[in-house]
C-alpha positions in Angstrom: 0.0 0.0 0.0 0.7 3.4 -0.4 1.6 5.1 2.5 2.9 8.7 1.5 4.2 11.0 -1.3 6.5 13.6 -1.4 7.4 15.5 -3.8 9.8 18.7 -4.0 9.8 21.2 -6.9 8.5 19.2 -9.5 6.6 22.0 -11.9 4.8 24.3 -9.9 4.9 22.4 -6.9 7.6 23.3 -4.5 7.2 21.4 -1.8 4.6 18.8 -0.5 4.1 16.1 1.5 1.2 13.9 1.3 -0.2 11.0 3.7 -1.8 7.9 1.7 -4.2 5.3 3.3 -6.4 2.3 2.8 -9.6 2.6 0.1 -10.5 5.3 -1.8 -9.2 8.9 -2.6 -10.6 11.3 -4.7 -8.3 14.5 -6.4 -10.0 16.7 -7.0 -9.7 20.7 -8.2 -10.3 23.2 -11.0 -9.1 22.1 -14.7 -5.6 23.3 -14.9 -5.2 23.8 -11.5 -2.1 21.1 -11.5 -3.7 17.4 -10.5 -2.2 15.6 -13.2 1.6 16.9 -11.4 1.0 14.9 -8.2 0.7 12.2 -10.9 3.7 13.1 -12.5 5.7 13.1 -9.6 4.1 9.8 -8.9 5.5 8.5 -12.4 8.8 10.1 -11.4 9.2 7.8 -8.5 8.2 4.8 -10.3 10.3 5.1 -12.7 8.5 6.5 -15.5 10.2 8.3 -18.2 11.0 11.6 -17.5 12.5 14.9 -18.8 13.5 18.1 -17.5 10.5 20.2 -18.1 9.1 18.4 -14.5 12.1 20.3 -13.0 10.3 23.9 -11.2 11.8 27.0 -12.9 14.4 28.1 -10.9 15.6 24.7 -8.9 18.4 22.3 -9.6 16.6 19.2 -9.7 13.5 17.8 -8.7 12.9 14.7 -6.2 9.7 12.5 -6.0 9.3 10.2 -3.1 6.7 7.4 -2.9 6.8 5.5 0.5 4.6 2.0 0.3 4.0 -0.5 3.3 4.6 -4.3 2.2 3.0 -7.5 3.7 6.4 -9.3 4.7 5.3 -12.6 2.9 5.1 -9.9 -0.7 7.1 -11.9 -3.4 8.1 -8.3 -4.5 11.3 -9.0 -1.6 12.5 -11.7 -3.9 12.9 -9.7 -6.3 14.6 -7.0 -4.6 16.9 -9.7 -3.4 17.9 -10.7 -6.8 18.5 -7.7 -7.9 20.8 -6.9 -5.0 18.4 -4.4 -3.0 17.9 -6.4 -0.2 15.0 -4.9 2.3 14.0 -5.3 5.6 10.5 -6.6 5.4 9.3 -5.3 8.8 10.6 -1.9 7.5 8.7 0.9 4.9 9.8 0.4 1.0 10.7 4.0 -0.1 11.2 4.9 -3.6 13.2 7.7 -5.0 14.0 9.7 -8.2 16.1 12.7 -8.4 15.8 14.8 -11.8 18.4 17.7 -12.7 17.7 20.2 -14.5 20.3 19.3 -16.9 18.2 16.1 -17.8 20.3 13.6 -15.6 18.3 11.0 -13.8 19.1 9.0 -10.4 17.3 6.3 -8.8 17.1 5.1 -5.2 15.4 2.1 -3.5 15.7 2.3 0.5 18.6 4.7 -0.6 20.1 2.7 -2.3 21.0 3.8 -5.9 19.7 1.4 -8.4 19.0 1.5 -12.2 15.8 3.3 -13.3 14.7 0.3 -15.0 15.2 -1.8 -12.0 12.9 1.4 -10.6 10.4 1.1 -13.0 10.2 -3.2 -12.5 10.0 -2.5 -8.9 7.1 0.2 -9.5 5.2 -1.5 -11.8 4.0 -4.3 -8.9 3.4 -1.5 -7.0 1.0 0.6 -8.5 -1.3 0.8 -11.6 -2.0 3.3 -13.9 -5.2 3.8 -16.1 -5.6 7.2 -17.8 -6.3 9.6 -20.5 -2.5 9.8 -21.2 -1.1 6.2 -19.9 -1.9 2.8 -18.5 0.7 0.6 -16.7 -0.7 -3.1 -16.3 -3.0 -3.9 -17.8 -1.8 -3.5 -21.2 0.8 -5.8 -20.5 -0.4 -9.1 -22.2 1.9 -11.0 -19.5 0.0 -10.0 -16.6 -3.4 -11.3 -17.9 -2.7 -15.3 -17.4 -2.2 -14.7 -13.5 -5.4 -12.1 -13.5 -7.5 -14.9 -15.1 -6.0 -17.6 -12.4 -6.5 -15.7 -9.8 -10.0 -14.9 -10.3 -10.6 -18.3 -12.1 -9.2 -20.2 -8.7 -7.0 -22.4 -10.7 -4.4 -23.0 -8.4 -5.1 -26.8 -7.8 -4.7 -27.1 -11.4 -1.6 -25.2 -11.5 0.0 -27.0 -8.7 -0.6 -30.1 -10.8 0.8 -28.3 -13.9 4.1 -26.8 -12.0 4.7 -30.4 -10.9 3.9 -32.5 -14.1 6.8 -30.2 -15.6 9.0 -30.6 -13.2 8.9 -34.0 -13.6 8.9 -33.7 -17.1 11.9 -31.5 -16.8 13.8 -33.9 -14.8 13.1 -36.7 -17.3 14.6 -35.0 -19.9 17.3 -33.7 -18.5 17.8 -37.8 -17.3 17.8 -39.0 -21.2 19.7 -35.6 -22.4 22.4 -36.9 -19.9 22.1 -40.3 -21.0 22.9 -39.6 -24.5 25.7 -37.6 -24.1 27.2 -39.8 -21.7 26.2 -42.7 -24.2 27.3 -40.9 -27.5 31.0 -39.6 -25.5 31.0 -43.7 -24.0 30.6 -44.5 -28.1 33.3 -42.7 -29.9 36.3 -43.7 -26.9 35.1 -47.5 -26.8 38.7 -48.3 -27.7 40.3 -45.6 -26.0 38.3 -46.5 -23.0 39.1 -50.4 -23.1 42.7 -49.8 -23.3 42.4 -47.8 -20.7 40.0 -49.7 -18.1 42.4 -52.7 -18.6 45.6 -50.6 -17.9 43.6 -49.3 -14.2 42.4 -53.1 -13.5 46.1 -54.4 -13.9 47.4 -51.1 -11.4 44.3 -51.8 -9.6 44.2 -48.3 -7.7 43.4 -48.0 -4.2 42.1 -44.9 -2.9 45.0 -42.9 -0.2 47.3 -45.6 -1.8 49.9 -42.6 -3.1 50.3 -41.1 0.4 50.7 -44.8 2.0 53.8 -45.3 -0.8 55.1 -41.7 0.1 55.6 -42.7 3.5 57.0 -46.0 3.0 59.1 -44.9 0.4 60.7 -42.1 2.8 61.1 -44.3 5.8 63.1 -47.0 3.3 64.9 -44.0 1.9 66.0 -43.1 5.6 66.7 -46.6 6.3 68.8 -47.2 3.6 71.0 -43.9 4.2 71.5 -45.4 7.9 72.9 -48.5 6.7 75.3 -47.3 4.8 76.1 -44.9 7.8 76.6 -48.2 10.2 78.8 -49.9 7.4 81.2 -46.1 7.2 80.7 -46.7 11.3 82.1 -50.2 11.2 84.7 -50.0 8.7 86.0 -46.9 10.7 86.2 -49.1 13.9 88.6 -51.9 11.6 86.2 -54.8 12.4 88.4 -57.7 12.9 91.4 -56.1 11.6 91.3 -54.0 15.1 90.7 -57.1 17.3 93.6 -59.0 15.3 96.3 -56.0 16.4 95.1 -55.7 19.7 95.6 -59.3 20.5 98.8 -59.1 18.7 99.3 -56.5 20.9 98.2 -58.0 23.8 100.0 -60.7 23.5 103.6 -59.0 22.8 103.2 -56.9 26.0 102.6 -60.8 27.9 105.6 -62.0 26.0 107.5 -58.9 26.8 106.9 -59.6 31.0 107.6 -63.1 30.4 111.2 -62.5 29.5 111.2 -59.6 32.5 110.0 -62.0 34.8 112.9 -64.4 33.2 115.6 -62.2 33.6 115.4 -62.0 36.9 113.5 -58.6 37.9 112.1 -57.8 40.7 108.3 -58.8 40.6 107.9 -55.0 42.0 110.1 -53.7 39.7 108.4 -50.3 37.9 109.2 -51.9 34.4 107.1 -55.2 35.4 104.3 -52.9 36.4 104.4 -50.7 33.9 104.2 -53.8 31.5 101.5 -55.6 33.3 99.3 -52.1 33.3 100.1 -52.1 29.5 98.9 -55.4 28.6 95.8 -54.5 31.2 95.0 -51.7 28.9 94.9 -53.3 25.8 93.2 -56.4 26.7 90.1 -53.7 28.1 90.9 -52.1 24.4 90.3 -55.5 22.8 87.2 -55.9 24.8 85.8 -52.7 24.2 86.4 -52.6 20.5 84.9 -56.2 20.1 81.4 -54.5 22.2 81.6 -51.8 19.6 81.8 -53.6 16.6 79.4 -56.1 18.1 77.2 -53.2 19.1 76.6 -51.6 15.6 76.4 -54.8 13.8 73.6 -55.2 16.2 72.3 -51.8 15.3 72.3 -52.5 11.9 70.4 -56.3 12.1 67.7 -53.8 13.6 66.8 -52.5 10.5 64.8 -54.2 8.3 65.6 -52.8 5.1 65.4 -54.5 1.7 66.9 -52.9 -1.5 63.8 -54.5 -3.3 61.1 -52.9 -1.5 62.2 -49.9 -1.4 62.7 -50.5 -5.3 59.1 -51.6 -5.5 57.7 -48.9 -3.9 59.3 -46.1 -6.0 58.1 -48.3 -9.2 54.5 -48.4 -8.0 54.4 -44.8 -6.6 56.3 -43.8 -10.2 53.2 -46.2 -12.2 50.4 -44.4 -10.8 51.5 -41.2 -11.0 52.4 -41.2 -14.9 48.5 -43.0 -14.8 46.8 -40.1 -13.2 48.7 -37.8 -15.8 47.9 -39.4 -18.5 43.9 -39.3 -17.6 44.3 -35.9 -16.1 43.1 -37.0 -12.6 44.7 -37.2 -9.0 46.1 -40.3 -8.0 42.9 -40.7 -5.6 40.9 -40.2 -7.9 41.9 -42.9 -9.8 39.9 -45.8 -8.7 36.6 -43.6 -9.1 37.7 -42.6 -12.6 38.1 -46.6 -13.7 34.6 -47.0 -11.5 33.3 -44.2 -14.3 35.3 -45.8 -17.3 33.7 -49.1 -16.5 30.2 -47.5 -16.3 30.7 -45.5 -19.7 31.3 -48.8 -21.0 28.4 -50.7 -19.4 26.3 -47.6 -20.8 27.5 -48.2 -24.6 26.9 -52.2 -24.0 23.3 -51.6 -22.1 22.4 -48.3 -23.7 18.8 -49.5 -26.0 18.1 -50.6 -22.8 18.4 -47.7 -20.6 17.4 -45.6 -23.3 14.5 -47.2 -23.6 13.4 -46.5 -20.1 14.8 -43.0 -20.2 12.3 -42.2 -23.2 9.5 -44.3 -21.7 9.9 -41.9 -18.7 10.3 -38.9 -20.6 7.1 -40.0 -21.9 4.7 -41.3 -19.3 5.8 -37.4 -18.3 4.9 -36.1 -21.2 1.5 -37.7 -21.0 0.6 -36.5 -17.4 1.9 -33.0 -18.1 -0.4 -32.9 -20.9 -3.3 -33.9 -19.0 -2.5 -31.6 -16.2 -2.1 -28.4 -18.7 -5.4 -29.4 -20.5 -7.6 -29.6 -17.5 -5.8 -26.2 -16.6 -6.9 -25.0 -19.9 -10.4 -26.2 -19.2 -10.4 -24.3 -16.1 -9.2 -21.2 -17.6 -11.6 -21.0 -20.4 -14.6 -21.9 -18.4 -12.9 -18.5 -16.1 -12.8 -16.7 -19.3 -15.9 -17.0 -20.5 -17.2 -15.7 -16.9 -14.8 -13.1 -16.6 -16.1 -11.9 -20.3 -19.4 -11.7 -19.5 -18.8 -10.1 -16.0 -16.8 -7.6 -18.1 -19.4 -6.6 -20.6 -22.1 -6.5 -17.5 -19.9 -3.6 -16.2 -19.3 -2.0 -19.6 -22.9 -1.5 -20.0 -23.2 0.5 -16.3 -19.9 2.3 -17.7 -21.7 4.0 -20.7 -19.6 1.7 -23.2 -22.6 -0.6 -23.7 -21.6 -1.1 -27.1 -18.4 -2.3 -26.5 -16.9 -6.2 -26.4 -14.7 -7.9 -23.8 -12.9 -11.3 -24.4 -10.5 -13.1 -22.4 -8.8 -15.3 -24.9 -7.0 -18.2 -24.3 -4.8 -19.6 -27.3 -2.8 -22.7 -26.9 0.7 -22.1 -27.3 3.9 -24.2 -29.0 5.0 -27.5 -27.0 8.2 -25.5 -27.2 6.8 -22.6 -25.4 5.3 -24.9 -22.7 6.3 -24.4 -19.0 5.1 -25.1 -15.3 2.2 -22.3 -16.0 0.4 -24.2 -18.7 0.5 -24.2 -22.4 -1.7 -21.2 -22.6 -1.4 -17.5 -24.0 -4.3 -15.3 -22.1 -4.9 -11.9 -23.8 -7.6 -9.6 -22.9 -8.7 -8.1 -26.3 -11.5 -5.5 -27.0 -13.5 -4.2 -29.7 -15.5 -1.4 -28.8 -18.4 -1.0 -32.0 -20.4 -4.3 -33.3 -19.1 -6.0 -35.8 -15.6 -4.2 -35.5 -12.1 -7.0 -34.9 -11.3 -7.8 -31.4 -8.0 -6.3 -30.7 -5.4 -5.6 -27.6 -6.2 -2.9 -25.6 -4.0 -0.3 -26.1 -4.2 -0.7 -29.5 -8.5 -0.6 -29.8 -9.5 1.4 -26.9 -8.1 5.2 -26.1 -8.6 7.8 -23.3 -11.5 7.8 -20.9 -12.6 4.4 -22.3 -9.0 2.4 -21.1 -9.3 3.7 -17.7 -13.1 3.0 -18.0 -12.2 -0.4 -19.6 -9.9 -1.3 -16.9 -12.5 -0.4 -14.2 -14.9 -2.9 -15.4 -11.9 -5.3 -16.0 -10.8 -4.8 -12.0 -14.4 -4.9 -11.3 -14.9 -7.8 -12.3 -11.8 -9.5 -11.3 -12.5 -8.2 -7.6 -15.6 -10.2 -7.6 -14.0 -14.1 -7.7 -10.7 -13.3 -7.1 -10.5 -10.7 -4.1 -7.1 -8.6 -4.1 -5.1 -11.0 -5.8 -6.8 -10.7 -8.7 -7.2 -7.1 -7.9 -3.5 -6.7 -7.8 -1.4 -3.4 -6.7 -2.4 0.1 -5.8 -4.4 1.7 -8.9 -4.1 5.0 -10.1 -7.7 6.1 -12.2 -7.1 9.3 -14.1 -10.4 11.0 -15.1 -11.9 7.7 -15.7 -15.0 9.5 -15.5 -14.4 11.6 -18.5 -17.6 12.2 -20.8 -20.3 10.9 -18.7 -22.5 12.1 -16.2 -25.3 11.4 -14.1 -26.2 7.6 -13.5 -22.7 6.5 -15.3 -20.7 8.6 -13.4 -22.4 7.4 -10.3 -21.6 3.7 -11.4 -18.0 4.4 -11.7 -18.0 6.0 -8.6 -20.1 2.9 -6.8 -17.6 0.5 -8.6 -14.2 2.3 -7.6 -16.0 2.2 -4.0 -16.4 -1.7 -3.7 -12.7 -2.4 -5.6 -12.0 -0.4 -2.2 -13.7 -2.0 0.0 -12.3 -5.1 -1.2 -8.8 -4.1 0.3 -7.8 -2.8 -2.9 -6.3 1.1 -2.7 -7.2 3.4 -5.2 -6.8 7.1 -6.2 -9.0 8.7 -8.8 -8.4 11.7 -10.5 -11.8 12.9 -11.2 -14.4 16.1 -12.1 -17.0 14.3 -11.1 -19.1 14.7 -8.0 -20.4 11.5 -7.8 -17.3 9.6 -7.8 -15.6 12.4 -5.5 -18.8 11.7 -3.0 -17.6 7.7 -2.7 -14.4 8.3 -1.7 -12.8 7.7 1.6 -10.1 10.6 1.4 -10.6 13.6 -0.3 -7.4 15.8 -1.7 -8.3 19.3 -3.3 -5.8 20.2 -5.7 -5.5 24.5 -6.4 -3.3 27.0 -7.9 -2.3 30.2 -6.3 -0.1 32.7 -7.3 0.2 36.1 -9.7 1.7 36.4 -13.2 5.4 35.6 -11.8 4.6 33.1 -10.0 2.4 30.4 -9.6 2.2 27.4 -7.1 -0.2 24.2 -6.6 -0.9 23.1 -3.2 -3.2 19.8 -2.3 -5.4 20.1 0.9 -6.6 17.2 2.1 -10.3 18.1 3.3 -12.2 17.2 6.3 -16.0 16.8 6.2 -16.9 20.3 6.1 -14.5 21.1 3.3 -15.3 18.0 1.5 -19.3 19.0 1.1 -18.2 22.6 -0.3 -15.8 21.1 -2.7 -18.4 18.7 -3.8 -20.8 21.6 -3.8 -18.4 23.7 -6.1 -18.2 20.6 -8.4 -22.3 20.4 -8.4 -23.2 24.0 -9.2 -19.7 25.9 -10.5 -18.2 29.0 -9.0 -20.9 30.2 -7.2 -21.7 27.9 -4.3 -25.5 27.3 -3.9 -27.1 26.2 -0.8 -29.4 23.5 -3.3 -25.5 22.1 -4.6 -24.3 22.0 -0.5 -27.9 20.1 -0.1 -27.3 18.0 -3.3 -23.5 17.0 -2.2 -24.5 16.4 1.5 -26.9 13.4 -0.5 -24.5 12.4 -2.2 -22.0 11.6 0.4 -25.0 10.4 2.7 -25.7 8.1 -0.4 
């Protein structure tokens, strides 16, 4: 809903600030007294075309604001999501334009700048315009399929449809894959045998290339400390050593032997000098036969074997070159034979899985059909109702003469999708015997905003507001009637209102002014330099003279203030 307008120094309005709630407003004033700026400025927030003529003589730009008030669950936040405008939905959705003088254009959302076709997107499911000089909505042929659901209540059959195609969807997406998998499988049958039976010979195991990493570094290491232990025990002589210290050994006994012979003293210093000699080296030869003992222990410890070391590097080496030459990781090397050997299976069983594939794609086929036909049905039966609603409330609208048709055309199966295979148009023709054609293109000025009325009219009668849609904007859709027609539009703008649907009407005419639930008087004020317009919204009192002044003209009678008290009573 809208909730307020401002707008500052658009044309002769400087600055004003208006307050916008539920039902039905009337705008109301003297013919060129400015009520078609307050639309402008509208536009301008919305994000209709602009130039700089709506820029007030004398300012540097001009700013429309339009503030609306969103139920949170409004798909319109999607959208703003997509398009990168995220919005709080507990929060007010303001819309902004800034126009310079200089032509230049900027557009705002929540103050945040955007594109002013993103603008005009986001406007156009806001509000809708029917006038003498433009209508946004209905003219656009792609909002007349969801009009005619909603007020057909077709949304068990459009649940059915949206699901058949998905379905459908699926299923050929399923055989689209299978072909191309089948038809890739095909041309590489060779290529792919050659290369299955080089992966069942490696036979890959996943996490196998970090398991032959580490081995192949700890036989690495251990093979670098065996050669250190041999460098260790060829250093310590081996049994060369132990040979010369016994040779030793036993030279230094022979050597006291002849002492002792000679005739020394048993404490002589030479005998115990020999004696702690040959003690020496004995403890030498003892020692050096624990060493070399000791590191041909140490290298018994290891367990190394040339070969498996050698083995490792060769395996590590064979499924490397193998994951390069598929362009894979090693890892991923069992899961690529696991997908060589299915691509094979697929060329050897594809009739057969084909065969269900297209039986699936068409037991789809079938049930999307009868889903988007009964939709059909549904839709016409709404269309022929909606029609004759439509011409009902032309005749009350002074455009007895005219035709309304809701047409629904089958479309293309390659224009199908989960909405149905139906085009909806509303089309027009408004003498007998004269072509049905699109709105915009047969109908013009007071009768398109008069058209649309019965159109909403109608649709508010089945469908409540979502058929009704967005705010609406009527601009002197009472134009050229009078009397008992004017008082119809006016009744029928009342009840699209009281239906929950907001609605301003520009309007000269007293009877429709009467229905409303807000009244707005638009005036001008100002000398031959300078002129302003200024909109007053009016309370009760000031309501019944404007009426009044619309009743009898400039001069106010007390009959007109007795005439527009019955018509608001009425």
């Amino acid at each position: 809903m809208l909730v307020g307008l401002s707008i500052r120094d658009v044309v002769l309005i400087e600055s004003l600030d208006l307050a916008m709630g539920p039902g039905l407003t009337a705008l109301t004033g003297e013919t060129g007294a400015g009520k078609s700026i307050v639309l402008d400025a509208l536009g301008l927030a919305l994000g209709a075309k602009a130039d700089a003529g709506l820029v007030r003589s004398g300012a540097a730009q001009a700013v429309a604001t339009a503030v609306f008030q969103l139920d949170p669950a409004d798909p319109l936040f999607e959208l703003l999501d997509e398009k990168g405008l995220p919005a709080d939905r507990g929060e007010d959705l303001i819309l902004r334009r800034q126009l310079s003088a200089d032509g230049r254009s900027r557009a705002f959302i929540n103050d945040q700048a955007t594109s002013i076709g993103v603008l005009r997107e986001v406007g156009s499911r806001l509000v809708e315009v029917h006038g003498q000089h433009e209508t946004i909505g209905l003219l656009d042929p792609r909002s007349h399929r969801a009009l005619l659901d909603a007020f057909g209540e077709t949304q068990p059959q459009l649940t059915a449809t949206a699901t058949a195609w998905a379905t459908l969807r699926s299923a050929r997406e399923a055989l689209d894959a299978l072909e191309t998998r089948v038809a890739r499988a095909a041309a590489e049958t060779d290529l792919l045998t050659t290369r299955l039976a080089e992966l069942d010979r490696l036979g890959p195991r996943p996490g196998e290339e970090a398991e032959l990493a580490q081995q192949r570094a700890l036989l690495g290491a251990a093979e670098k400390a065996m050669a250190d232990l041999a460098q260790a025990r060829d250093q310590l002589g081996g049994d060369e050593l132990t040979r010369k210290l016994s040779s030793a050994f036993r030279a230094l006994e022979r050597a006291r032997e002849r002492a002792q012979q000679s005739g020394v003293d048993a404490d002589n210093a030479v005998l115990r000098r020999l004696a702690a000699a040959a003690d020496a080296v004995d403890r030498a030869l003892v020692e050096a036969t624990e060493a070399v003992a000791a590191v041909d222990a140490a290298a018994d410890a290891f367990e190394f074997e040339p070969a498996r070391l050698e083995e490792a590097e060769e395996r590590l080496f064979a499924l490397r070159a193998a994951a390069r030459k598929l362009g894979v990781s090693v890892d991923d090397l069992a899961a690529e034979r696991t997908r060589i050997a299915r691509d094979l299976r697929a060329v050897e069983d594809a009739e057969a899985e084909r065969a269900a594939a297209r039986k699936a794609v068409s037991a789809a086929e079938q049930t999307y059909a009868e889903a988007a036909l009964a939709l059909r049905a549904q839709r016409t039966a709404a269309a022929e109702r909606l029609s004759a609603a439509v011409e009902a409330e032309l005749k009350f609208l002074k455009l007895e003469r005219a035709r309304f048709r809701a047409g629904v055309e089958p479309l293309s199966d390659d224009r199908a999708g989960p909405t149905g295979q139906d085009r909806v148009e509303f089309q027009v023709a408004t003498n007998p015997g004269a072509p049905f054609g699109a709105l915009g293109a047969i109908a013009s000025g007071g009768e398109l905003a008069r058209f649309a009325l019965a159109i909403k009219a109608s649709l508010a009668q089945r469908g409540g507001a979502a058929a009704v849609g967005p705010a609406m904007i009527f601009d002197e859709v009472d134009q050229g009637v009078g009397g008992a027609v004017a008082d119809a539009v006016g009744t029928r703008l009342r009840k699209l209102a009281a239906r929950g649907q907001q609605v301003l009407v520009v309007t000269h005419s007293p009877q429709v002014a009467a229905r409303a639930d807000q009244h707005w008087q638009v005036s001008k004020s100002g000398d031959a330099t300078r002129l302003a317009t200024t909109v007053t919204p009016l309370d009760a009192a000031e309501r019944e003279e404007e009426i009044a002044r619309m009743l009898s003209g400039a001069e106010i009678t007390a009959e007109a203030r007795a005439a527009a008290r019955t018509l608001i009573a009425g």
